[in-house]
N, C-alpha and C positions, 0 to 999 in steps of 0.2 A: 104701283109706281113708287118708285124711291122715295119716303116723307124728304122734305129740305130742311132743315135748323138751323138756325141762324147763331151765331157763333159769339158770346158775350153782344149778344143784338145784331142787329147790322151793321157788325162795325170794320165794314169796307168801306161806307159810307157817314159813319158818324161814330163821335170819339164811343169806345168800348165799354160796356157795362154802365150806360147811361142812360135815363129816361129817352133820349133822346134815340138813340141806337133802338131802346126796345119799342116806343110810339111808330119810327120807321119799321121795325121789323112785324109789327100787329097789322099793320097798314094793306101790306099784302097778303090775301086770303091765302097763295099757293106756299104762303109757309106756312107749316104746320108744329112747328116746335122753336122755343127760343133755349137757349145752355146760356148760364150766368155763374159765376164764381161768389162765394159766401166765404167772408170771416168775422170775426168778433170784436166789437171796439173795447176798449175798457170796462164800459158800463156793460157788456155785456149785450149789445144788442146786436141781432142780425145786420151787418151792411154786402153790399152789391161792390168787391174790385178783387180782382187777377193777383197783383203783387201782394206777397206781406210788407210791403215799405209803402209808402206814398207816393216818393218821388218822380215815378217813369209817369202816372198818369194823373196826378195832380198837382197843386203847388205846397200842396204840405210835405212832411220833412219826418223820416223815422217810421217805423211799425207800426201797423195799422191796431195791433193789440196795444200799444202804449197809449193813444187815444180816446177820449171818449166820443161818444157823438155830435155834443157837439161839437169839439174842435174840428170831426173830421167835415161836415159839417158846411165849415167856415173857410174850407179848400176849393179849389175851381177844378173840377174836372172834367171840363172841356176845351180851353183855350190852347192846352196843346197839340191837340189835333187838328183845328182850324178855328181864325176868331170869330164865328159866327156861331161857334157854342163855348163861346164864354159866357162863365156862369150858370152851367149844368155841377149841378154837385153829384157825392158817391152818394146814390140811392139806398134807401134801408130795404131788406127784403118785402117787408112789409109791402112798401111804394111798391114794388117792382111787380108783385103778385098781383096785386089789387087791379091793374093796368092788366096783366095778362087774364085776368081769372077769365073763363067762360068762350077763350078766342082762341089760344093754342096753350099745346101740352109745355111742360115745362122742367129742363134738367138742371137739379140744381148741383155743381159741384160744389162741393163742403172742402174747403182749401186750408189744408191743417199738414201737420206733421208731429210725429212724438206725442210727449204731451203741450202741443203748444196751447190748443184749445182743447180740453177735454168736458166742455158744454157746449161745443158747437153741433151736436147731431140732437143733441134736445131741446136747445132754443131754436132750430131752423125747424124740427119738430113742429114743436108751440105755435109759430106762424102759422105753417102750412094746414094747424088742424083749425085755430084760429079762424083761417078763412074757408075752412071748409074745403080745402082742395085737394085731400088724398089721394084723388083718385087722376086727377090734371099734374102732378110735379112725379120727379123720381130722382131718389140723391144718387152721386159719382161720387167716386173721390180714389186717387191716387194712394191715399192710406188705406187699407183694407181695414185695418181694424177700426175703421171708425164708423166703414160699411158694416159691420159686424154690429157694435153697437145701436146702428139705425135701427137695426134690425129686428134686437132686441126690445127697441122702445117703442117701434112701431111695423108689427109685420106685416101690415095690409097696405104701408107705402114698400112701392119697387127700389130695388136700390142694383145698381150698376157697380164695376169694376173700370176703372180706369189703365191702361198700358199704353206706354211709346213703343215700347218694343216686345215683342210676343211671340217666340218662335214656334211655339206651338201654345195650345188651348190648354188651361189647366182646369181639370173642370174639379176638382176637388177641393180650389178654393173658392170655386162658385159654390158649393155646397158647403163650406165653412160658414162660408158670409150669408149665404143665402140670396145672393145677388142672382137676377134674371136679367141683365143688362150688360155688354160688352159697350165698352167704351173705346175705341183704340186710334191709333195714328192710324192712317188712310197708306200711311208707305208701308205701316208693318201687317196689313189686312193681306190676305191670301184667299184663294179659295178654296183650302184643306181648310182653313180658321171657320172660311164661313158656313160650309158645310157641315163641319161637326159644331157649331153653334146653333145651326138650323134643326139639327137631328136633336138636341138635348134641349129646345126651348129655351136658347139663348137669343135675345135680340142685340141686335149689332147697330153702333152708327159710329162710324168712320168721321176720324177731325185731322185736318182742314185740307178737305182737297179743295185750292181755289182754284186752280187752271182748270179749264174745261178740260182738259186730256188728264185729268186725273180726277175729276169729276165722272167722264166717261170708263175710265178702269172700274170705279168701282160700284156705275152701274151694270157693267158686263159680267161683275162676279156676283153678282144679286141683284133685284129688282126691290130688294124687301130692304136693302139696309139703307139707314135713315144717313143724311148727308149733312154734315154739319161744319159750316164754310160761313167764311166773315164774307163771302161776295155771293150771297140768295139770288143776288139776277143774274148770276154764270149759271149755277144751279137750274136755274127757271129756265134758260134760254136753255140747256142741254137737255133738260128732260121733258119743254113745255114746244121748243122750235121759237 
């Protein structure tokens, strides 16, 4: 049966990449994975948010690389989503592991570009050997070459490829990178994609089919691929009744 992943937490129900998202997303046994977004503050620490800026999901102001931690910190990232999580701050990976270790798997995408962070696959590294979880996380990332670098640093964590759009499988930069993980839009998934990922020992999860009827396509083209939707109880209801 299709794993569920819960998509920067539950966050159809609670503001996105917050403890709060991820405590609701642990909460239910039939999810079995959470996807969180990872960038760098200043100080160089692992934190838990989507945007390079601040602005869309807290009340800070500017790049989340201009920051240290504590300013970020000192931001609210909850009270735009609804006021009963004002006063949820951005989580450090650290926080966010800690909470998941021993209860579900965990995709961490590493949210970079160029060189914007070119220490961010070795301090997310650091954490995740830190807590002992190599074998519980797997990095994404939309830049391949930083999957490359993971890779490099640490070959016994899995590491994924990220795509919106994919019109066909390239498998020979899944052998550059050395990724065992398809990441991809849920609209640009096929079943030519899925079938030659299945033959080459690619694992697949599809983001974000939230409507059931698209939830439902892309149980029809696999059983095996992992579903990764900000609403886990559409998910539940379609593959649980």
């Amino acid at each position: 049966m299709n794993p569920i992943v819960a998509h920067r937490g539950w966050s159809g129900s609670a503001p996105e990449n917050t403890m709060a998202a991820f405590r609701l997303a642990v909460s239910e046994p039939r999810i079995s994975g959470i996807e969180l977004d990872v960038q760098l503050t200043k100080d160089g620490v692992p934190v838990v948010i989507h945007d390079f800026t601040l602005e869309r999901t807290t009340t800070g102001q500017g790049p989340v690389k201009d920051r240290t931690l504590a300013e970020i910190k000192e931001c609210d990232a909850g009270a735009w989503f609804a006021p009963e999580f004002r006063g949820e701050r951005v989580p450090t990976l650290r926080e966010a592991l800690e909470l998941m270790k021993g209860r579900v798997h965990v995709n961490i995408e590493l949210k970079t570009k160029a060189n914007l962070y070119p220490e961010i696959a070795a301090a997310a590294i650091r954490v995740v050997r830190e807590l002992g979880m190599e074998r519980d996380v797997y990095f994404t990332s939309f830049h391949h070459p930083v999957m490359l670098e993971a890779n490099r640093l640490a070959p016994d964590i899995r590491t994924g490829l990220l795509y919106s759009d994919l019109p066909a499988l390239n498998l020979d930069r899944f052998r550059e990178t050395g990724a065992s993980v398809l990441s991809i839009a849920h609209t640009s998934l096929t079943p030519d994609i899925a079938r030659e990922a299945a033959e080459n020992g690619i694992e697949i999860m599809a983001w974000t089919p939230d409507e059931p009827q698209h939830i439902e396509r892309v149980v029809r083209i696999s059983g095996n691929i992992a579903i990764c939707t900000n609403h886990p109880d559409r998910a539940i209801r379609v593959l649980h009744g």
